[in-house]
Each structure stands twice: as structure tokens, then as C-alpha cells.
C-alpha positions, -999 to +999 in steps of 0.1 A: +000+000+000+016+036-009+024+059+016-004+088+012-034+059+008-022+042+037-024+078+059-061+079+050-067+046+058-054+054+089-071+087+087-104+069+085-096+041+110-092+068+134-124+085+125-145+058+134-133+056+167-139+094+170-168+089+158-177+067+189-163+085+216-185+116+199-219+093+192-220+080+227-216+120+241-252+126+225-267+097+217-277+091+250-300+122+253-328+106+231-327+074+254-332+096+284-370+097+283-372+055+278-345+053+306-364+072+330-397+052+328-381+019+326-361+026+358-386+053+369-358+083+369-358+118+374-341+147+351-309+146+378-304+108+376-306+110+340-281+141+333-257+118+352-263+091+329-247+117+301-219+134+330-206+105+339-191+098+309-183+132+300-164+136+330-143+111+328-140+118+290-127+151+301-108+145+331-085+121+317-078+132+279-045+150+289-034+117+309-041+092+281-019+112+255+006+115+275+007+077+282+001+074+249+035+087+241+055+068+266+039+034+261+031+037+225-003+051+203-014+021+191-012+005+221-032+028+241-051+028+209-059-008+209-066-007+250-090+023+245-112+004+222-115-026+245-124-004+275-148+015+253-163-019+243-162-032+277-183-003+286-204-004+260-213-040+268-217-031+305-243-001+295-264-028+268-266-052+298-275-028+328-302-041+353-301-007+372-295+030+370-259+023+393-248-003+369-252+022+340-236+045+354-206+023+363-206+017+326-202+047+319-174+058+336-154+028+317-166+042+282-151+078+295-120+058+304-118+038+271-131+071+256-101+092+266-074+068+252-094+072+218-096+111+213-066+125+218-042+093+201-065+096+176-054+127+165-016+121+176-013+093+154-029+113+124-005+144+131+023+120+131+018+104+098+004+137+079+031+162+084+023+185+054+005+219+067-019+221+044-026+177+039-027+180+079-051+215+078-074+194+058-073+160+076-077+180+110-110+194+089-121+159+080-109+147+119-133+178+131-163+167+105-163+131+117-165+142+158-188+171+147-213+144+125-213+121+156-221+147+183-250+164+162-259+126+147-265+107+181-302+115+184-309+105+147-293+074+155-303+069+185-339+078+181-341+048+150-324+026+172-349+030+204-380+030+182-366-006+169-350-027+193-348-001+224-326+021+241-302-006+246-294-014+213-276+022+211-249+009+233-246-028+218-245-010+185-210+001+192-198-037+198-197-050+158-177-014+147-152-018+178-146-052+167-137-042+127-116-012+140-101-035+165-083-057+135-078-032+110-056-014+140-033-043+144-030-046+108-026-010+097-021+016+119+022+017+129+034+020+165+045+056+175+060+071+203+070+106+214+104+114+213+108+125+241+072+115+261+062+140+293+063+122+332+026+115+341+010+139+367-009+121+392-015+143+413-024+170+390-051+148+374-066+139+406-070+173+411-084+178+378-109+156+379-122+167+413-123+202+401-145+194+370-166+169+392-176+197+414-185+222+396-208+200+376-223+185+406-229+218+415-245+226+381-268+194+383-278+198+422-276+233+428-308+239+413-324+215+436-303+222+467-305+261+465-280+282+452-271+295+488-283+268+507-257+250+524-242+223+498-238+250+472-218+271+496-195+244+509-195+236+467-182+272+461-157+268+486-144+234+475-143+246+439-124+276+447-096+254+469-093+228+439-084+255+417-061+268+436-043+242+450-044+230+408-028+257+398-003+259+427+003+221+420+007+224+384+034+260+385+055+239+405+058+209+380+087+206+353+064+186+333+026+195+344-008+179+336-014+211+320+011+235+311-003+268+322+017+292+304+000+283+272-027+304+286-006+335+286-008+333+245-040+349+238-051+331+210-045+296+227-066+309+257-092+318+232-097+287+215-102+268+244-129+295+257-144+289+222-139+250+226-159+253+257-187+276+245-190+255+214-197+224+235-220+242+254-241+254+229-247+220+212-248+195+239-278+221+256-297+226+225-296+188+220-306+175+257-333+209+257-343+199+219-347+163+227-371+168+260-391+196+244-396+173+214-404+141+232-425+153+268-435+189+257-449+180+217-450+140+222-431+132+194-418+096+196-379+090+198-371+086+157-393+116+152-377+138+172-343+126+162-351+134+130-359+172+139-321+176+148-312+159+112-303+193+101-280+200+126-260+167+117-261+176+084-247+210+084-221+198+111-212+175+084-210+199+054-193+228+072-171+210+092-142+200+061-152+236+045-138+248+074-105+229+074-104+243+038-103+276+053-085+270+083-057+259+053-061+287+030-069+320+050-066+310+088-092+305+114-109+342+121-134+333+090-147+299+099-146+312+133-168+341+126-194+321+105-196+297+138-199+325+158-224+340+137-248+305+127-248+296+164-260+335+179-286+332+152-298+301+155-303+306+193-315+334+190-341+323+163-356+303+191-358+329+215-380+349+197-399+327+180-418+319+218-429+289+229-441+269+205-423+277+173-437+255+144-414+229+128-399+240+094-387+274+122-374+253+145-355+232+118-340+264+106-325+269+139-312+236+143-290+240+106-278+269+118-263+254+150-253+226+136-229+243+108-220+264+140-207+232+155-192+224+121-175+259+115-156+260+149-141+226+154-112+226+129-103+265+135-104+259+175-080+227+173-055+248+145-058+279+172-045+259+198-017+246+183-005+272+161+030+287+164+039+262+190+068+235+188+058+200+181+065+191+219+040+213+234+014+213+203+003+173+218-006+194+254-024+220+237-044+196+216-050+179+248-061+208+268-084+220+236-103+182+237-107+187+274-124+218+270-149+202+242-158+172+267-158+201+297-183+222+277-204+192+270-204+182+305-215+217+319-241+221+290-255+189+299-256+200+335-266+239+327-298+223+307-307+199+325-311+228+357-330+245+335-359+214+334-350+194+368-395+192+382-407+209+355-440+194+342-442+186+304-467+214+297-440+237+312-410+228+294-416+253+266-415+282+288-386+264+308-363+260+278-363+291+267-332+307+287-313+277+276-318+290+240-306+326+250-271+310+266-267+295+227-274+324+215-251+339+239-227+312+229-225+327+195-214+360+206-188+346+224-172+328+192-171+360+175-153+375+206-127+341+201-125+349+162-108+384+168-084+373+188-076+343+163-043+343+144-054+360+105-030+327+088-026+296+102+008+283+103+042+299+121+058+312+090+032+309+066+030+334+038-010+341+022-014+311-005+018+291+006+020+262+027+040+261+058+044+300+059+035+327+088+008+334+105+021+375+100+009+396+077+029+401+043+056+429+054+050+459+033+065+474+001+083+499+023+096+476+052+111+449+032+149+451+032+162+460+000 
């Protein structure tokens, strides 16, 4: 097999896993409602049905790469999908609420070692700017099709066999991707691969478990009764003891002084809003559909087709233009789709009617698709390759974090609200999209204008400056 067919091979043997880790982040929401009358469930049980694998997702993304490096890609690889299956197995097979939850937390364990060596192992076979501006496009596509594509899938798959079929699904594809990976994808290993960071992990994990426990329970508890107090308190030590923990390190979890580079800081603000957005709009989308209009679960998976679709379409358009012209214009068309498409919701009332409400949906979804690809290139941008891996790392930590706190932000939003309520309820969730939006556009000034260190307009590998002038070029 030549050299470039076998890096899309590769390419797309990593894509599927993406595609997995992103599926089972969303697909979930449209099994919520069948969850919680088999097991008899309220809206806080079921967001941590969603959190628990998003937290662990999260949590652990920097870890995996990093052991990734040291013990090899395709080995984590390989150990990723088997805990992913494992999981996957464990959720199809469930007899309880605790046991799917348990199950969970191994997908978001097998989950983690997927993500990130995904995308090392595509960076370290496609080394040209632009062939790796466009697979990062493609890379962004995939994860953005699987997010925005869970309830489609999900909803056929609960109307058929039910809601536990979405988990065994995932078995047959692990088991494919499982053998091609032995066959095709090469061992790789950092040169140089970073000490792990207990400690700092620990800490990270317990800082992003609070504050979304506080997002999911706060609502209920009060937002000065006592828990949420104590919760402020213990959020505020995490964090600083984190970043205390982390300074001191010669090889951190999370290398803080990316975060004095503006642009880096802004992509992973914009990672985080992005992830927001979607993952509320689909958990508020999917309960409006099914307990406010009583649609059934296909039905109202199909009313978020759009959003797949454009997440799809726009997704690779943006690598284009991530590879041609930089990040500030996909940035600014995600910015712009998502503000519009919340924001078509807010004023549209309670009960806007369906080819509206479709609209809206498209426009979040090529939102979604815009902002991937720009956000990852962001991040990494004029860094060496030995701190690009951490920044990728910290960038998919922010997606899963976003997902995780839009899943908790919505599901506050409808925690004891009667169906014939939820229309009315919803409708602030809609604003924070909209919100969202605003937010990107905020991230795309503050974006690099060309996307590579040294990268000249039209020219691969060349600067992210301007052209110098007629008058300040040496003569």
C-alpha cells in the first residue's frame, strides 16, 4: 500500500473511533426519556447518565496522550477500544440506574485513550501543513457528525429494538476497528514523552466533578443553601491548590503558560462555549420534542437531522479555510450561525412550528461544524511540536468540559418541570446559545489572521504574519 493511501486509511480508521467516543456523548440524550420510565428516573439521575461519561472523558484526555507517548499510540489505541467496548457492553446489559452508570465511567476511560491518540497518530503520519489542515477538517467533521448525529441514531435505534441497542451497536464497529488497527495503523511514540501527573489529574478531575455536581444539584439544593456554599468553597480550593500544583511541576498535567498566548486561551474558551451550545440545544431539543410535543424517539431525532447535516457539510469547508486563510473566517461564520440560530428560538416563543425550528437547528449545527477545525489549528498554532500534543490535549478537554456543563446547565433548567411547562422552561437555555455565538465571534478576533508559524498568504507552511509591506522589506 503507498504511503499517502495508507495515511487515509489510517485517517479513516481513526475517524471511526472518533466517531464513537463523539456518538456516545449525545446519543444518550434521546434514550433519556425510555431510561427514566423503565427505571422510573428523574431529570438529575438521567443528566448523570450523560456526565458520567463526559467527566471522565474530560478529566482524563491529557493523561491518556501522555501515556500514549510513553507506552506507544497504538497500544493505548488498541486498550482504548476494548475499555470503550467493555463499557459499551456493560451499559447494553445494565439491570439498574448504578450499573449504567458504572458503565459509563469505563466508556469515559476507554473514551479518553481514543480522542486525543486519535489525532496524535494522524498528526504523526500527515506532516504537510496544508494535507494536515485538511485532515484535522475531516478529523473535526467526523467528531462534529457524531455529536449532532447521536439523536438521529439513537432515536431509530430506540424505536426498533430499544434504548439498549444504542450501546450494543458500538460492539460490531469496535470489533472491525479492532483488526484493521493491528493490521494498519504503525506503532508511535514521542520522542521525548512527558512524566505522568498524578496528582495533577486527581486534582483535575475533582475540580470538574464539582463544579458540575454543582451545576446538576444546585438547582435543587438552592444556590445559597448549604451544599452550594460548601460547593463554592471546595471549587475555589481545587483551583487553587491545581494551579499551585501544576506551576510547580517541570512537566505539568497542564502546562499553564499556554494560557498567557492569547489566541491559545481563546480557542479553548471557544472550545468550551461551542460544546455548550450543542450538547444544551440537544438535551433541551430532545425533551421539548419528546414530553412537551409527544413526538416519539425517531421523530424527534429526525428534527435535529439538520444540525448533523450542516455539522457534516461545514465541518471540512472549514479545514479548507482554516488551510487557506486562517481560522478568524470559519470562526466568525460559527460564531455567527450559532448567535442566530439561538436566537431564532428565543423569539420565536414557545411553541415555534417545525420548518422554524429546523432552521434553527441547521444553523447550530454548521455552527458546531464551523468551529471545530479553527479551534483545534488555534490551539496549536506557532507552537513547537512538543507542546502542540498538550495544547491539543487541553483544547479536547475543553470540548468534553463544555459538553459536560451544557448537559448540567440544561438539565437545571428542566429538573421538576412538568411537560406542559417545558416550553416556557427552555427558553433561557436558548438565550445562553445564543449567547454562545457571541462569544465565538469574541474568540475569532483574537484568532491568528493565517494559520501556520511562517506561513505566507497562499503558501503552505508560511506565517501566520501579515505580508511585510512594500516599504519595510529590506532591500
Amino acid at each position: 500500500m503507498r504511503d499517502k493511501t495508507r495515511q487515509w486509511v489510517v485517517m479513516a480508521i481513526c475517524c471511526t473511533s472518533i466517531f464513537l467516543v463523539g456518538l456516545d456523548t449525545t446519543v444518550v440524550n434521546v434514550a433519556l426519556p425510555s431510561i427514566g420510565r423503565e427505571w422510573h428516573l428523574g431529570v438529575r439521575e438521567l443528566e448523570w447518565t450523560v456526565d458520567a461519561y463526559t467527566l471522565v472523558l474530560a478529566g482524563l484526555l491529557i493523561t491518556s496522550g501522555a501515556l500514549a507517548d510513553r507506552a506507544g499510540r497504538r497500544r493505548v489505541f488498541q486498550l482504548g477500544l476494548v475499555l470503550f467496548a467493555a463499557g459499551s457492553a456493560g451499559c447494553a446489559l445494565a439491570p439498574g440506574w448504578e450499573a449504567l452508570v458504572a458503565a459509563r465511567v469505563v466508556q469515559g476511560v476507554g473514551g479518553s485513550m481514543l480522542s486525543p491518540v486519535a489525532l496524535a497518530i494522524v498528526v504523526t503520519m500527515i506532516t504537510d501543513p496544508r494535507e494536515r489542515a485538511k485532515a484535522i477538517g475531516i478529523w473535526a467533521a467526523v467528531f462534529g457528525l457524531s455529536m449532532a448525529a447521536g439523536p438521529v441514531l439513537g432515536g431509530a435505534l430506540i424505536s426498533g429494538p430499544g434504548w439498549r441497542a444504542v450501546f450494543g451497536a458500538n460492539l460490531p464497529i469496535i470489533a472491525v476497528v479492532l483488526v484493521l488497527t493491528a493490521v494498519l495503523v504503525p506503532e508511535s511514540r514521542a520522542p521525548r514523552p512527558r512524566r505522568l501527573d498524578l496528582l495533577g489529574q486527581a486534582l483535575l478531575i475533582a475540580l470538574i466533578t464539582a463544579v458540575v455536581t454543582l451545576l446538576i444539584e444546585g438547582p435543587r439544593a438552592g444556590w445559597w443553601s448549604r451544599f452550594a456554599i460548601s460547593a463554592y468553597v471546595v471549587i475555589v480550593l481545587l483551583l487553587i491548590l491545581f494551579v499551585r500544583v501544576e506551576a510547580r511541576r517541570a512537566e505539568p498535567l497542564m502546562d499553564l503558560r499556554l494560557f498567557r498566548r492569547l489566541p491559545f486561551t481563546a480557542a479553548v474558551s471557544g472550545a468550551v462555549v461551542t460544546f455548550v451550545a450543542l450538547n444544551a440545544a440537544l438535551l433541551l431539543g430532545t425533551l421539548y420534542l419528546q414530553q412537551g410535543r409527544g413526538l416519539d424517539p425517531l421523530a424527534a431525532g429526525l428534527v435535529t437531522l439538520p444540525m448533523a447535516v450542516a455539522a457534516t457539510v461545514c465541518a471540512p469547508l472549514s479545514g479548507y479555510l482554516v488551510g487557506r486563510a486562517g481560522p478568524r473566517l470559519p470562526l466568525r461564520l460559527a460564531g455567527a450561525s450559532t448567535a442566530s440560530g439561538g436566537a431564532l428560538l428565543v423569539v420565536l416563543g414557545d411553541h415555534p412550528g417545525l420548518p422554524l425550528l429546523l432552521t434553527a437547528y441547521l444553523l447550530i449545527g454548521a455552527g458546531v461544524g464551523f468551529a471545530n477545525a479553527p479551534i483545534t489549528n488555534t490551539a496549536v498554532s506557532g507552537l513547537p511540536p512538543e507542546r502542540s500534543g498538550v495544547a491539543g490535549g487541553i483544547a479536547s478537554t475543553a470540548r468534553q468540559l463544555g459538553a459536560a456543563l451544557g448537559i448540567a446547565f440544561a438539565g437545571g433548567l428542566v429538573a421538576d418541570t412538568e411537560p406542559a411547562g417545558l416550553a416556557v422552561a427552555i427558553r433561557p437555555g436558548w438565550a445562553v446559545v445564543a449567547v454562545c455565538g457571541a462569544a465565538l465571534l469574541l474568540v475569532a478576533q483574537v484568532s491568528p489572521r493565517w494559520p501556520g508559524p511562517g506561513a505566507r498568504r497562499g503558501r503552505p507552511g508560511g506565517s501566520c504574519e501579515p505580508r511585510p509591506s512594500a516599504a519595510a522589506r529590506p532591500r
